[in-house]
N, C-alpha and C positions, 0 to 999 in steps of 0.2 A: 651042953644042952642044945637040942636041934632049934635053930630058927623056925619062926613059926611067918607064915606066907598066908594070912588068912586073908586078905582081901586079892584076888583075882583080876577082879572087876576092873581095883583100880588100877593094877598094874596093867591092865589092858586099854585102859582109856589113857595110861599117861605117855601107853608107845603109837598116840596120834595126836599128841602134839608134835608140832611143824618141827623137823629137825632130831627129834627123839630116836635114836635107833632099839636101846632095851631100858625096859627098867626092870628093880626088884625090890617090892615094898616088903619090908621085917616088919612084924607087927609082936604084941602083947599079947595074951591068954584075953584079952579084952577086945581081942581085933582093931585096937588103937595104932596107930603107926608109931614105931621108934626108929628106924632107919627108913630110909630111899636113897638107892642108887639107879643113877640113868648115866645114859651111855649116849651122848650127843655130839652130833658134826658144830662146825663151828660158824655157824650160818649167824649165832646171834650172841652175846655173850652170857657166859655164866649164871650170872646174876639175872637175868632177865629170861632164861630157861627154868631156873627157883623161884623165878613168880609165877611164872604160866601154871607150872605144878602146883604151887597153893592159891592160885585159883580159879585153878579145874576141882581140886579137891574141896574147895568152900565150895563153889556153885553147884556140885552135881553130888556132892555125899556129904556136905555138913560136915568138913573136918578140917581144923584150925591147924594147918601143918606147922610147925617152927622149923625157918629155913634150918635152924641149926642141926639137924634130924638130916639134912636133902648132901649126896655127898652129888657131881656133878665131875665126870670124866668127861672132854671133848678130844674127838680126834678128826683126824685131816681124813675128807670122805674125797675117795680119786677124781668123785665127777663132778666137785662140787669146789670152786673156789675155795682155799685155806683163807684165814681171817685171825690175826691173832688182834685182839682190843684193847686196849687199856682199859680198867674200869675206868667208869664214865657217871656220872650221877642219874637218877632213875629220870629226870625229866629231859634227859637227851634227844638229840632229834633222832628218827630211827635213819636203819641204814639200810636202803635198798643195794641187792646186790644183782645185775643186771648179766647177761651172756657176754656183754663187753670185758676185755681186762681190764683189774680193777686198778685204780691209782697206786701208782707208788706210796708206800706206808711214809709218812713223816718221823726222823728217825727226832725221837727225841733227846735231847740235852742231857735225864736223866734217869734213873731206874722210875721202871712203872711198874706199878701191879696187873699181871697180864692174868692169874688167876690163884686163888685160896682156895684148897680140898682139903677137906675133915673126914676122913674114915673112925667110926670106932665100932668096939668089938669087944661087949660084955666092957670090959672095967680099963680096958686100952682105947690109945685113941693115934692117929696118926696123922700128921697135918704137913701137907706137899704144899711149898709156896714157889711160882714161877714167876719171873723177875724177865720185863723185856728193855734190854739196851744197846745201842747202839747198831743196831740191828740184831743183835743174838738176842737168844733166850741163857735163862740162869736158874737152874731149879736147887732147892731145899727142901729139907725133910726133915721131923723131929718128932718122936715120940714120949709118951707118958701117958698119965692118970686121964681117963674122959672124964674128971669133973670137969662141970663147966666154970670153976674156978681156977682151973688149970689151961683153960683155951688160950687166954690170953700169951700166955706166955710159952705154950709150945708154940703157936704161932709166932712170935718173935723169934722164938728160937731158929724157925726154920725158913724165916726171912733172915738170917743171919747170916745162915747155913748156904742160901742162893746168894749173898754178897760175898761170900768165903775170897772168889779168884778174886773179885772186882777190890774189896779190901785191901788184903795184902798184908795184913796185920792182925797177930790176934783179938779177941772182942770175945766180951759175952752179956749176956743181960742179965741185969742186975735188978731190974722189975721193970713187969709189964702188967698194964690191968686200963679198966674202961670205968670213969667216974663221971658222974651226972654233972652236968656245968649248966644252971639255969634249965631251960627247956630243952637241953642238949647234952648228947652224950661224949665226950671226947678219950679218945683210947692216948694212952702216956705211955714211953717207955725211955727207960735211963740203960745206958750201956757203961762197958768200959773195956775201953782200947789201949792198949797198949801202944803207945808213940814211940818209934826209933829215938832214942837218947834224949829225950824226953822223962820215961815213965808213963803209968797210969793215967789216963784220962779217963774224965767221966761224960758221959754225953746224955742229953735227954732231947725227945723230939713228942709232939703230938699231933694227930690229928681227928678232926669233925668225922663220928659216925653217920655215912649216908647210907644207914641200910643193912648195914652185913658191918658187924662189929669186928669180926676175923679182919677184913679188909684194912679199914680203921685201925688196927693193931700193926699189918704191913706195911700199912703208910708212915706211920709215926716212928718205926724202926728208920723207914726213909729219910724222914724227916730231919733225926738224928743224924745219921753220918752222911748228907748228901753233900754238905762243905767238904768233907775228906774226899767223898766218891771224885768230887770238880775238879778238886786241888785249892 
């Protein structure tokens, strides 16, 4: 079945937010949006290019995006400082970035979430997780079912899939999912590793949904094996 492209408009209004190079909104027989892809420099993070987009689209066409729907490609623009982020919680202070060079990045101690991408395509779905340590980058990938029953856990998968070198040891997840705790959502996930002369372990890690539950999923994979990541 052809994708149907019936709003214009908005794909036109969303390659003038600040930083946007393309985007291409899929839509329904209802002109309701069910994908957005955009194509952004790396001037500001992820997460914070998925709010500009829903809301542009609340304020100027009345339409309730769910980030889950927004997939969010960044690439290094030649005349423009690269910036890789750690996610950051939405009340961060902003970051101006200035013609001076910019500070030396602080390498951090441990794997960070540097970005979560969700493509899916009719009844597939595909989720790219990048991992920043030590100075490098670590990418993963993993596909399956686009229920969003199934996010959870292709996301762990493919935060697994980015610890694969850093590991060293086999591992798989053995569940992953996002459960309401009080007035908050926290994403769980149990692993299991394999220990040199050991045997099977089990591990479990969780973390607080700030926002983007994918993320949340990333972290709590972290969570789990950052003792082993240390040593």
């Amino acid at each position: 079945m052809t994708a149907l492209r019936l709003l214009p408009e908005l794909e036109d209004a969303l390659r003038q937010i600040p930083g946007v190079r393309a985007a291409s909104v899929v839509t329904g027989p209802d002109a309701q949006p069910t994908e957005i892809h955009v194509l952004a420099d790396r001037m500001k993070p992820a997460k914070q290019v998925v709010r500009d987009i829903q809301s542009l689209a609340m304020a100027r066409y009345d339409l309730d995006i769910d980030h889950r729907i927004v997939s969010v490609v960044q690439i290094d623009d030649g005349d423009t400082p690269a910036l890789r982020l750690a996610v950051t919680p939405a009340d961060a202070d902003t970051i101006d970035v200035t013609d001076a060079p910019p500070a030396p990045a602080e390498v951090s101690p441990r794997p960070l979430v540097d970005a979560v991408v969700v493509r899916t395509s009719h009844a597939e779905a595909e989720v790219t997780v990048t991992l920043a340590f030590g100075g490098d980058i670590f990418v993963g990938s993993a596909s399956g079912s686009s229920a969003i029953a199934s996010r959870p856990r292709l996301v762990a998968r493919a935060t697994l899939d980015a610890l694969g070198e850093l590991l060293g040891t086999a591992a798989d997840i053995e569940h992953a999912t996002v459960i309401p705790v009080g007035s908050r959502s926290v994403a769980v996930s149990v692993l299991q590793v394999q220990v040199p002369r050991t045997g099977e372990q089990v591990l479990s890690g969780s973390a607080i949904v700030r926002g983007d539950e994918a993320d949340a999923v990333a972290r709590s994979v972290l969570d789990a094996l950052n003792r082993r990541l240390l040593g």
